[in-house]
N, C-alpha and C positions, 0 to 999 in steps of 0.2 A: 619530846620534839612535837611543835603543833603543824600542822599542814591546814593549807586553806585552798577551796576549790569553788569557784561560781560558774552556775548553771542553773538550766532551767528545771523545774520539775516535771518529771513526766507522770509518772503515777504513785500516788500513796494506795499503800495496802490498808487493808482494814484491822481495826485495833484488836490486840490479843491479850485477853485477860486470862487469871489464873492462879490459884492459892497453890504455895510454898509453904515448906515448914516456916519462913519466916515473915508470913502474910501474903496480903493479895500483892498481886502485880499485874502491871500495863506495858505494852511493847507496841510500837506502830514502825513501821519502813517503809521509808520511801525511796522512790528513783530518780537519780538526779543525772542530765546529760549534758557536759561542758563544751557540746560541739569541736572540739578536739578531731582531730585525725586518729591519734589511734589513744588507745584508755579512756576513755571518755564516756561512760556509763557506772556508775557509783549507785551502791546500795548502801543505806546508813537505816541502823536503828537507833530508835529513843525506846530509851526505860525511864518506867517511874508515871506515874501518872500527874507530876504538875508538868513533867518536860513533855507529854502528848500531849496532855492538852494544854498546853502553850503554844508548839504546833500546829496546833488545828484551830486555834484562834485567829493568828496571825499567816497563815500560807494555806496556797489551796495548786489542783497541777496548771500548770502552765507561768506560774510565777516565778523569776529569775532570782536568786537568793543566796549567799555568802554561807560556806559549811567552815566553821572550824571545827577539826577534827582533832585526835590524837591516835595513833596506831600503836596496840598494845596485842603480845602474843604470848601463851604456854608453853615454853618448850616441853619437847617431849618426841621420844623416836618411833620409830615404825620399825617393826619387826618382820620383813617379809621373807618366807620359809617357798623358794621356787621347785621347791623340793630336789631329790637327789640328780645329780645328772653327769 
């Protein structure tokens, strides 16, 4: 399922490099606010370093710009031990 949200950009963080068993990698995040009432503050990262810097070519903060996204999760449970009682 694709979701799409526009808004402005408020702040890009600064790019995070870093070697993997399966080479270098790139990560940037930014924040995005859709002036919305309530939810309306989105954190997105990009991987890979042509999708940073394509981002950083093309957008800077304060510019108003279209996300497609997709929301993908691992399940997995939580084990919580409140102990005896």
């Amino acid at each position: 399922m694709s979701l799409k949200v526009r808004g402005k950009i408020t702040k890009i963080n600064d790019v995070q490099t870093g070697t993997s068993a399966k080479g270098e990698w790139k990560k940037l995040s930014f924040i995005l606010d859709n002036q919305a009432k309530y939810n309306n503050i989105f954190c997105f990262d990009l991987f890979g370093a042509e999708s940073v810097d394509s981002f950083q070519k093309y957008n800077q903060e304060g510019k108003e710009v279209d996300v497609d996204f997709n929301v993908s999760c691992r399940g997995y449970a939580i084990l919580i031990n409140y102990g005896e009682g």
